[in-house]
Structure formats: C-alpha cells, structure tokens
N, C-alpha and C positions, 0 to 999 in steps of 0.2 A: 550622491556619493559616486565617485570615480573610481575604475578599477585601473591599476599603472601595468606595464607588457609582464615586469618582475612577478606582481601580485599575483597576473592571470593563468603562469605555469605553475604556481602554488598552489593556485585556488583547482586548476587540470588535476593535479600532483592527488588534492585530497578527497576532490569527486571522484577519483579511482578506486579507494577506498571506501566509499559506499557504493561501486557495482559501477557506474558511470565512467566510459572516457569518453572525455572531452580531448580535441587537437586546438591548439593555439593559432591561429589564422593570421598570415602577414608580419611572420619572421621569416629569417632566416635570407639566401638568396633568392631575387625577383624573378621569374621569370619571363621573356618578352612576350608584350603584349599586345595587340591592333583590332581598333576599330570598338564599334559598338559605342562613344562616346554619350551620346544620349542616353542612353539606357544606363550606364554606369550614373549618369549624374543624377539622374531620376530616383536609382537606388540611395545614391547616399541623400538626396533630399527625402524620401520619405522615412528614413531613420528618424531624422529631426522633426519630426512630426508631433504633434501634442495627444491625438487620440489614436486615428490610424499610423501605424510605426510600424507594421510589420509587411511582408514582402513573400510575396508567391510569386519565383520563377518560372520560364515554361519553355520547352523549345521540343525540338525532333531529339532524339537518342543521337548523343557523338556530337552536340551543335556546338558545344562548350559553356556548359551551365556551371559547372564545377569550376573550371580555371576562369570564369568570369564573377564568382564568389570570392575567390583567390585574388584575384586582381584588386575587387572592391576592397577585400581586406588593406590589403598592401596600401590603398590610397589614404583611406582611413586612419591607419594606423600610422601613416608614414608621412602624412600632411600638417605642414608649419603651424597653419593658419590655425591648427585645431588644439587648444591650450591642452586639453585634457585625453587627449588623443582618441579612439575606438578598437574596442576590441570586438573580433569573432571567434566565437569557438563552433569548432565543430564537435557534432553528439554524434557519437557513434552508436546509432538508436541499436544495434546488437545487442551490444553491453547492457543497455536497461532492459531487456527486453530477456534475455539470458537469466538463468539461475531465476525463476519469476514462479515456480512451482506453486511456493506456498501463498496462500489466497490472501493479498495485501501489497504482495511485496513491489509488484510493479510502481502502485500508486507511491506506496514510501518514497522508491528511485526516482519516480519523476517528483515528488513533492520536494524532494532534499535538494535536486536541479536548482526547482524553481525559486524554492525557500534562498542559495543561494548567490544566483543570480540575479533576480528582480529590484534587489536593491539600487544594482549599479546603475546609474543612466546610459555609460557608454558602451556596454553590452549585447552585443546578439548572439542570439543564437543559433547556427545551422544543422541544417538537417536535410543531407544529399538524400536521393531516390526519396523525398517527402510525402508520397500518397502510402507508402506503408504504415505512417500514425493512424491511416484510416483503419487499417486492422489490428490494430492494437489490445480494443477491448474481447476482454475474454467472460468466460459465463460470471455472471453476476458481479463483474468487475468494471471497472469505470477505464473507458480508452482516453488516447493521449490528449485527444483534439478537446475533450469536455475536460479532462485536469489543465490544459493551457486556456480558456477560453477567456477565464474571471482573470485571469492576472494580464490578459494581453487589453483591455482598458482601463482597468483599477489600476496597475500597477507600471512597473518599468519594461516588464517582457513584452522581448522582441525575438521576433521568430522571423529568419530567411528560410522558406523552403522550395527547394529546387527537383522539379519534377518534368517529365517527356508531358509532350502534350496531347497525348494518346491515355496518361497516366493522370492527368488533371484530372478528369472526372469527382474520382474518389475524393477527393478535396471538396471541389464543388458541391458535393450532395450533403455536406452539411454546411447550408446557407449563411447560421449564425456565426460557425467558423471562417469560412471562406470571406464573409465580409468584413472582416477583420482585417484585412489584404492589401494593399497595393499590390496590382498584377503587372506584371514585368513579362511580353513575349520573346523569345531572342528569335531573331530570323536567320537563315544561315548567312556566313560570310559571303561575299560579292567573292568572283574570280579574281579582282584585284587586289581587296583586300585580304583575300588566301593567298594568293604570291606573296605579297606582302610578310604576311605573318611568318611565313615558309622562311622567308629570306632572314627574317630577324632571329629567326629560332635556330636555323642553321649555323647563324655565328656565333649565338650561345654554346649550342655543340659542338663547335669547333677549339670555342673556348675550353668546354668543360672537357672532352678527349685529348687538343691538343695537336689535331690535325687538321689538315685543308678537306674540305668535302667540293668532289668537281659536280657545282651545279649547273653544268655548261652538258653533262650528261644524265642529270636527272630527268627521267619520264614524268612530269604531270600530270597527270590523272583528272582533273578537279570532280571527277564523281566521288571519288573516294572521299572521306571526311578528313580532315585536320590532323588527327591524332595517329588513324593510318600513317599520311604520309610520312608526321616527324617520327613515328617509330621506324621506319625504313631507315629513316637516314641515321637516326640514333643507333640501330641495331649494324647498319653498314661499315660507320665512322668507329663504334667498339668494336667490329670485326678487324679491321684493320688495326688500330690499338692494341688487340690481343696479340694477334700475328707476329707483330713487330717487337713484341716485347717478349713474347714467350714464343718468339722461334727454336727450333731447334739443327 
C-alpha cells in the first residue's frame, strides 16, 4: 500500500488527534542545496531495502543533518522515476512524549504511530535529536526503541534518525536496535563546497527579501558553521527590507 502527498497531511492532520505531530517532509518551496551526493544516494538506496530499511544519521552539532533529511525528502518525493512517490514525516517526539502521566499512554501514542504507518511501504519516519528515544522508557514502562524494534523487520517501518556523534552512543548501547541501521556519517563541508552553498543560498535570499546582498563585502569566516553564516546574511538582507519599507 501507498500513501499519496494529499493522504499524508490527512493522515499528520489525525495523528494530531491522538497526541502525535507529525510535519510533512519535502513540500512546499526547496531550499538550495550542495554537496554530500553519495551520502544522499546511499540514503535513498537503503530505504529500498528488503530487511535493513532503516537509517541512523550522525555528524558534529551544526553539520546539517536536518536540512540533509530535508533534501533527501524533497528528492524522494519529487523524483519521476519513482511511480509511487515517498514520503517523510517528521515525529515531533515532544508531542508523544507530553501529556504521558497516566501509566500506558506513551505506549498507546507510539502504538497508534506505528499501527498507522507500517502499512505504507513509502513511508519513513523521522526523528531529529534521535538518541533521546533512548530515554524514553519510564518505571515499569516499555521505551520507544523496544515498541519500534518488532515492526522494523516484520513489518514496513522505517525509521531515519538523526543524531551528533558525540550523541550516538545512546543508540548504540542497544545493539539489537542499533543493528537495525544503515549508518550514514556526514563529515563537514569542504571550504569549497561551503562557498558554494553560501553562494546558492544567498540568491535564494535575495530572492526571498527582494534585495541585492554585496557579497564582494562579506567576511568569511569558514570556522563558523553554515547556518551561522546564512543567518547573518538572512538577518542583514531583512534589516535592510525593514528599513526601506518602514522608514520613517
């Protein structure tokens, strides 16, 4: 069974309803993207997987684990070649995790997840900062990692989770889960391919504000991370925006 883009803000819409949000993965506007090719295609090959399908990210904090889940979505979902397309949702593990007083109810929220998404085949599921399922279980309660474990071979659940690799540990120390995995490292961008990204991202912003940004006067930095630098320029390029528009 196939779930279509339509079905899967439906299907978001009524896991909210039992305690659950889920985000829809790879609508809406794309944001630019560079580098890392092999890694992304290694992801969407072990989706297609018959026994192992599921995917443990890993990199430094700020490497871009997130916007490279995003990406993967967007190819996924937004590729010809793929009749039935792919979806990712993201679990906003808070939300299950939340409102969890009374003794059962976690397991419900994750049972109702799994109950139904494991149907779909084109289905994953994400789960940012992913070593916090390791603390999940509470006294005499069963944690996330032992309620995913029976459906991620029996069944169609697929799990990407994305964690620092200072943060991997906690995954790792339960073997029977963690082998479950295809492991994915991201290493950081090259200085070239950070200019790169820089440059692509900057005419996105320019786009999206509507102004010229002088990168003939930008400071590069390349210690800083990625998301630093485009908040500079995002937070300079809406300075200016503002200015000109709510002058006085």
């Amino acid at each position: 069974m196939y779930l279509q883009n339509e079905d899967a803000v439906l299907l978001a819409s009524d896991m909210r309803k039992c305690g659950v949000n889920l985000n829809v993965l790879g609508l809406g506007r794309r944001s630019p993207y560079i580098g890392r090719e092999d890694a992304i295609r290694m992801a969407m090959v072990s989706l297609f997987c018959a026994y192992k399908k599921s995917i443990v990210i890993s990199g430094s904090a700020g490497c871009g684990k997130t916007s490279f889940v995003r990406e993967l979505a967007c190819r996924l979902n937004q590729s010809k070649s793929m009749v039935n397309g792919y979806v990712i949702l993201e679990v906003n593990l808070g939300s299950v995790i939340s409102d969890t007083g009374l003794r059962g109810e976690f397991e419900r929220k994750i049972g109702a997840l799994i109950e139904t998404v494991s149907p779909y085949e084109n289905v994953a599921l994400f789960i940012d900062e992913g070593h916090s399922i390791a603390h999940t279980k509470s006294d005499g309660g069963i944690g996330a990692m032992d309620l995913f474990k029976p459906f991620m071979l029996e069944q169609n659940l697929k799990l990407i989770i994305a964690t620092t690799s200072a943060e991997l540990a906690h995954i790792q120390g339960d073997a029977a889960f963690f082998r479950r995995f295809h492991y994915i490292s991201l290493d950081e961008l090259s200085i070239d391919e950070k200019m790169n990204a820089i440059r692509l991202h900057i005419k996105y912003l320019e786009e999206y504000h509507g102004r010229e940004f002088c990168f003939d006067n930008f400071n590069f930095d390349n210690t800083r991370d990625l998301h630093d630098l485009l908040s500079h320029v995002d937070l300079q390029l809406a300075r200016g925006r503002f200015e000109n528009e709510f002058a006085i």
